[in-house]
N, C-alpha and C positions, 0 to 999 in steps of 0.2 A: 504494500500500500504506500501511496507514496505519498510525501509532510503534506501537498493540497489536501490529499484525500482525506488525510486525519487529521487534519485540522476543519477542514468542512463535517467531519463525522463529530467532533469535537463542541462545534457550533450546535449542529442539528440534537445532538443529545443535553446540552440546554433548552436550548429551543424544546423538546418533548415537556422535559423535569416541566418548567415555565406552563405549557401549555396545560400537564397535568395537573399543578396547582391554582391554575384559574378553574377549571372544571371541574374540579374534585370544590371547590371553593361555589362555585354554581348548584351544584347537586345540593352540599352538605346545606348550603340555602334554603332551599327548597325542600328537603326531606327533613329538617330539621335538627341535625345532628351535631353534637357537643361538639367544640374545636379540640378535646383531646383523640377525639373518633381522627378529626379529620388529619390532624396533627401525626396521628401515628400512621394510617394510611402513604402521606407523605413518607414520614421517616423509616417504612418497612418498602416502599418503592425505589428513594434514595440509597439505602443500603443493598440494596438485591443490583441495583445498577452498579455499585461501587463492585461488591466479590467478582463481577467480570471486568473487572480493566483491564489487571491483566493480560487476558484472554481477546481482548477487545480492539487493544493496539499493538502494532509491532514494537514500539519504542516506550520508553520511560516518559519523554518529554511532552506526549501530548496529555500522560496521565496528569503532569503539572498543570500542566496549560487547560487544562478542564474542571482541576480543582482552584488554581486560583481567579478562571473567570465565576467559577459556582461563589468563593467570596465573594465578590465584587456585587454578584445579582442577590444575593441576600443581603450586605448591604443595602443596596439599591430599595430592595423592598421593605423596608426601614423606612424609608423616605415616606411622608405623607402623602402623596401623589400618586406611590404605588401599594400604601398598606393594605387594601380591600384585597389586592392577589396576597400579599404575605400573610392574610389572615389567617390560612390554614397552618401557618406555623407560628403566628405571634399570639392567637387568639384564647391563650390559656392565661388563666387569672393567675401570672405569677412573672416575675421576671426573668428572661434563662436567653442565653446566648448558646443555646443547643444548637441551631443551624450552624454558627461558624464553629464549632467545637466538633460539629461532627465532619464537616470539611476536613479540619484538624487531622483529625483521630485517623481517617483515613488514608490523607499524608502521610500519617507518619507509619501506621500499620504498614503502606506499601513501601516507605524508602528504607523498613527496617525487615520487612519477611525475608528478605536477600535469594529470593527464588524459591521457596519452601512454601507448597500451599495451604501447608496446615497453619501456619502462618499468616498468613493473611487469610484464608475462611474464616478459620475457627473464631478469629476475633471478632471480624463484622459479622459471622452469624449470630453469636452470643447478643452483638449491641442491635442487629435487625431485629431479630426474632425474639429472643428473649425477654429484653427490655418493651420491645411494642407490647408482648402478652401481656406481663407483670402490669402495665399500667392500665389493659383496660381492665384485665379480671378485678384488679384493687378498683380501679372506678366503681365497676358494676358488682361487683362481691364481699369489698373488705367491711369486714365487722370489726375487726381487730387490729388496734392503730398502736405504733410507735414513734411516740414522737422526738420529731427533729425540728433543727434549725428553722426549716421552712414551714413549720405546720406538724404535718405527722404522714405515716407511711404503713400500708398497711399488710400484715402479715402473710393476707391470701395470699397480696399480689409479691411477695417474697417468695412466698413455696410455689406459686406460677414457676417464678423467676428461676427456682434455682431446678424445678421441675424438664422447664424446655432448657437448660442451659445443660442441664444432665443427656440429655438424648442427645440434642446439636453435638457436645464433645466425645459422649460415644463414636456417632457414626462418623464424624471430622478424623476421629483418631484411626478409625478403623480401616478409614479406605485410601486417608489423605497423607499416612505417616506410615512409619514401620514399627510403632509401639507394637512392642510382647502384647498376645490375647491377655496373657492374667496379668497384664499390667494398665492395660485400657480402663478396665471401672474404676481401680484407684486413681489412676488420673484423672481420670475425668469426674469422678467425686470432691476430687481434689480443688478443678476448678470451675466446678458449680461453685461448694462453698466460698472459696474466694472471690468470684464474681457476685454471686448473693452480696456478701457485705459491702464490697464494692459499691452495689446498685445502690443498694438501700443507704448509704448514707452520704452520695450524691447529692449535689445541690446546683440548681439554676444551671442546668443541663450540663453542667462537668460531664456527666455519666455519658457523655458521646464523647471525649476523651480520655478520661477515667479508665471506663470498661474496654474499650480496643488496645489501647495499650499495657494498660494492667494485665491482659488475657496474653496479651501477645509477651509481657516479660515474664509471666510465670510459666508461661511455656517454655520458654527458652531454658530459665533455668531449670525447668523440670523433665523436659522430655530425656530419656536417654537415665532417668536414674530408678534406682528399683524400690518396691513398692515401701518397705522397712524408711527410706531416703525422704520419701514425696511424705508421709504418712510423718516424718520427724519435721518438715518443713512447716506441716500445717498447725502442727502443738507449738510449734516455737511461732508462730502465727498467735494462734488462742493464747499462749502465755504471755505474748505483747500485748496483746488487745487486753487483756485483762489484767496488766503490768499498768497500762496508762492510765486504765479506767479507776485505778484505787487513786492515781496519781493526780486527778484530775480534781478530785475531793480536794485535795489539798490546795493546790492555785484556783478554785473557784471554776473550774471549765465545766462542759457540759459535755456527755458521755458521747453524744456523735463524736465533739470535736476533737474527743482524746483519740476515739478510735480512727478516726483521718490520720491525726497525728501518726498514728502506731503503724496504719496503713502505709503511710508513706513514707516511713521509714524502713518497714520491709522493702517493697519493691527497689526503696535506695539500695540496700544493701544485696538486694537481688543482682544489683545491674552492677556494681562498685566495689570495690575494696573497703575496708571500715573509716581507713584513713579520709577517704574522701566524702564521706557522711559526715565527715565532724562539723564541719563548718554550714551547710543543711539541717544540722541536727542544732545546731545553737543558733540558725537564722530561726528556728519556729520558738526554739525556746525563751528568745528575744523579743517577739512578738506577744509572745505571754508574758512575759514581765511589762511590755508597756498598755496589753490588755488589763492590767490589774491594776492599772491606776485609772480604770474608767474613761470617756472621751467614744471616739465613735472605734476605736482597736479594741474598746471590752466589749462591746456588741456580738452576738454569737458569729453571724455572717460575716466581719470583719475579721474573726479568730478560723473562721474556717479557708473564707480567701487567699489566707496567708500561702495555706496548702497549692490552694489554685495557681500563686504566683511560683511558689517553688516550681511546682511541676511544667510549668509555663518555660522557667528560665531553665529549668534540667532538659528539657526535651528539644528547646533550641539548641543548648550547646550539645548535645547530644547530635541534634540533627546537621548542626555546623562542622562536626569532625566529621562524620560522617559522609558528606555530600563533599566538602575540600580535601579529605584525606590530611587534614593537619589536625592534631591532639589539640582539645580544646578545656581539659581538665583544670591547667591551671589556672582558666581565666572563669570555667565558672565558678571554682573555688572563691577566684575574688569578685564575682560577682554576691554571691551569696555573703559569704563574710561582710563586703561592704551593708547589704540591705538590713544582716544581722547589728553593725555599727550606727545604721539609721535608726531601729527601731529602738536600741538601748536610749539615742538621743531622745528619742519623744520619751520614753519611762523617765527620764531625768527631768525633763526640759520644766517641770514644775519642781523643781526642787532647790537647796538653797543651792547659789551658785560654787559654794567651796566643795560641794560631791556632785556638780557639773562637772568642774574641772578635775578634780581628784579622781572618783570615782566615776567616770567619764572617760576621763583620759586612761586609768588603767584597763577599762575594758576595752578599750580600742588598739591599746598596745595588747593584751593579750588576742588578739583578732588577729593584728595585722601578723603575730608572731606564729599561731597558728597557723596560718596562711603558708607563712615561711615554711613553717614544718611539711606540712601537706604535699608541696612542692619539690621539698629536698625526698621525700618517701616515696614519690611516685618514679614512672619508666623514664629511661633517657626518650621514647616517645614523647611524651609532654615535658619535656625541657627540651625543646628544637629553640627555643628561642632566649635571646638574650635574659641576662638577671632586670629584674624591674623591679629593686626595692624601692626605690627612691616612689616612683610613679604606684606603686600599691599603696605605699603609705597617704603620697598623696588623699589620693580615693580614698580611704578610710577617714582619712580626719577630718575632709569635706563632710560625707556623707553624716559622719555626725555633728557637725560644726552645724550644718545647714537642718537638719530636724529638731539639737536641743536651742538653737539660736528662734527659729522660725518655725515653731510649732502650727502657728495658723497655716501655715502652706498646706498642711497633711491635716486637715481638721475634714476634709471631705476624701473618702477613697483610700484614707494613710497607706494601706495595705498597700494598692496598687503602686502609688509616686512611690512609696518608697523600695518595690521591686524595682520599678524605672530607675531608681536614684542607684541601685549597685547595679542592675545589667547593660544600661547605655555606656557609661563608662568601662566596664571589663572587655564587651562587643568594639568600641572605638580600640582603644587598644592592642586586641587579638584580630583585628582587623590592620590595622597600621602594621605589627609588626611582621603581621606574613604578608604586606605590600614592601617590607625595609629588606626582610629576607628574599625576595623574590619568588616568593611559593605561591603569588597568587598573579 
């Protein structure tokens, strides 16, 4: 096929998606039908398009060029002008950035399967199929509510959830993998349950990047290991989750947000070395310390965002070694560490100023020192490029300079500006310095 052909095949398959959601948007009109009906119709149409890209294009490149115009037209439908077509995806009483998150999730399932189908299926069947069930059964069946952050979640559509997400990994593993017969149901019991928890304690549609990448990293580390292995992964799973949750009593959190926490510090440690969790692990732990002095960081959804921004900044640098082929470790290191540095500044920024500066100033020398460490422990991979103490320090002193100085800046959003405030700066950086080295 040749770049017109798939590029025009590229067009015409917007063009469909587009045509589907005005007429799926005219029917549900007319018949009456809930915007989550219509909503999930879209996102079990959208995802059954995505498992064939693959298969769909000769090349990689128009799979991009198809996902970042599908951005663009979900923005687009944002726009007043066009809402009445995005209704069938906006139209639920809550706020969720699920269309671009499921754009996302797809990206990235497909620039990380590395040619393995089970790989890229088994992820987007679990977030097509599974999650579309879980949420009508819970609509039309749940009696039985757990609540969360957003409301509450209910248990049908749980055991829906982890009911079709047991069969999709079945039959994925069976035909799409070379998983041992007697090692198929443990795995795939394996990641029903961790996708279960997953789902359910998602928020403002994380769970269309959440669940496809979360699926696709415990795959990876799990395929290929036998059942005694998978079955010790999952107890050290439950002994985290229930590690945070005593923990969570103590700083005032709430039982989702510990289990996010716990959550996302598995899959860290799934994908990384311990070394390179550290500074991930004290960017959330910073966030709760400035969530405990109340403002809009002690807010639940602010404490939960945090995660969203982690995994935001881990899966670009992630996806940035990835697509350059240059080690991009030590800059999300200091990416994180810095954000970790911003948040300590808002914990502070009301306090008197002699443990601004004192205490202030030594946790940002222990940041920036860590960093050091992190950097000197990892591969001669990630040290391809020049020392940059001077310029990490820099970045750290800023980033807290400018939150305990100027706390009104972060009074709306803190979470986000201040992911922006460590990942713009590490990105500039890791960007300059594979332009000095000539790698790029």
């Amino acid at each position: 096929m040749t770049a017109a052909a798939q590029t025009g095949l590229v067009l015409g398959l917007i063009a469909g998606l587009l045509a589907l959601m005005a007429g799926l948007g005219r029917l549900a009109k007319a018949r009456g039908w809930p915007a989550e009906v219509q909503r999930k119709i879209v996102h079990v149409a959208a995802g059954g398009l995505a498992m064939g890209l693959p298969w769909i294009f000769a090349a990689d490149w128009p799979v991009y060029l198809l996902l970042g115009l599908t951005l663009l037209a979900m923005g687009a439908l944002r726009l007043p002008v066009l809402r009445a077509m995005g209704g069938t995806l906006h139209g639920v009483d809550r706020q969720s950035f699920g269309d671009f998150f499921l754009v996302l999730g797809v990206g990235l399932v497909f620039l990380f399967h590395d040619g393995d189908p089970v790989l890229f299926i088994l992820p987007l069947a679990v977030l097509t199929l599974a999650d579309a069930a879980a949420a009508l059964a819970g609509s039309a069946y749940g009696r039985t509510f757990l609540k969360v952050e957003e409301g509450r979640k209910s248990l049908e559509g749980s055991a829906v959830f982890f009911g079709v997400t047991l069969v999709v990994a079945l039959l994925c593993l069976l035909f799409l993998s070379e998983t041992p017969p007697g090692a198929i149901i443990v795995l795939a019991a394996a990641i029903a349950g961790f996708a279960t928890v997953v789902e359910a304690d998602s928020w403002q549609g994380f769970d269309n990047l959440f669940l496809p990448m979360g699926v696709q990293i415990f795959l990876i580390a799990t395929l290929g290991l036998d059942n005694w292995d998978v079955v010790l992964r999952m107890a050290f799973l439950a002994a985290g989750l229930t590690g945070v949750a005593v923990l969570a009593r103590l700083v005032g959190m709430s039982a989702q947000v510990a289990r996010v926490y716990g959550l996302a510090m598995f899959l860290l440690l799934s994908v990384t070395s311990l070394q390179n969790a550290v500074l991930p692990a004290l960017m959330l732990l910073a966030q709760a310390l400035a969530a405990r002095g109340g403002g809009s960081e002690g807010k639940g959804l602010e404490r939960l965002d945090v995660v969203g921004a982690l995994a935001i900044i881990s899966f670009g640098f992630l996806a940035a070694g990835e697509v350059t082929g240059i080690n991009a470790l030590s800059f999300y290191a200091l990416a994180t560490g810095t954000a970790a540095a911003g948040h300590i500044g808002l914990a502070l920024a009301a306090r008197p100023i002699w443990m601004r500066a004192l205490g202030g100033g030594l946790a940002v020398l222990v940041l920036y020192a860590t960093w050091n460490l992190v950097m000197a422990q990892n591969s001669a991979a990630a040290l391809w490029h020049p020392p940059i103490p001077t310029a990490g320090l820099m970045v750290f002193v800023a980033a807290y300079l400018a939150c305990v100085i100027q706390p009104e800046l972060f009074a709306r959003q803190a979470t986000t500006r201040v992911a922006l405030l460590g990942a713009v700066p590490a990105v500039l950086i890791y960007v300059g310095l594979m332009m000095i080295e000539g790698a790029v």
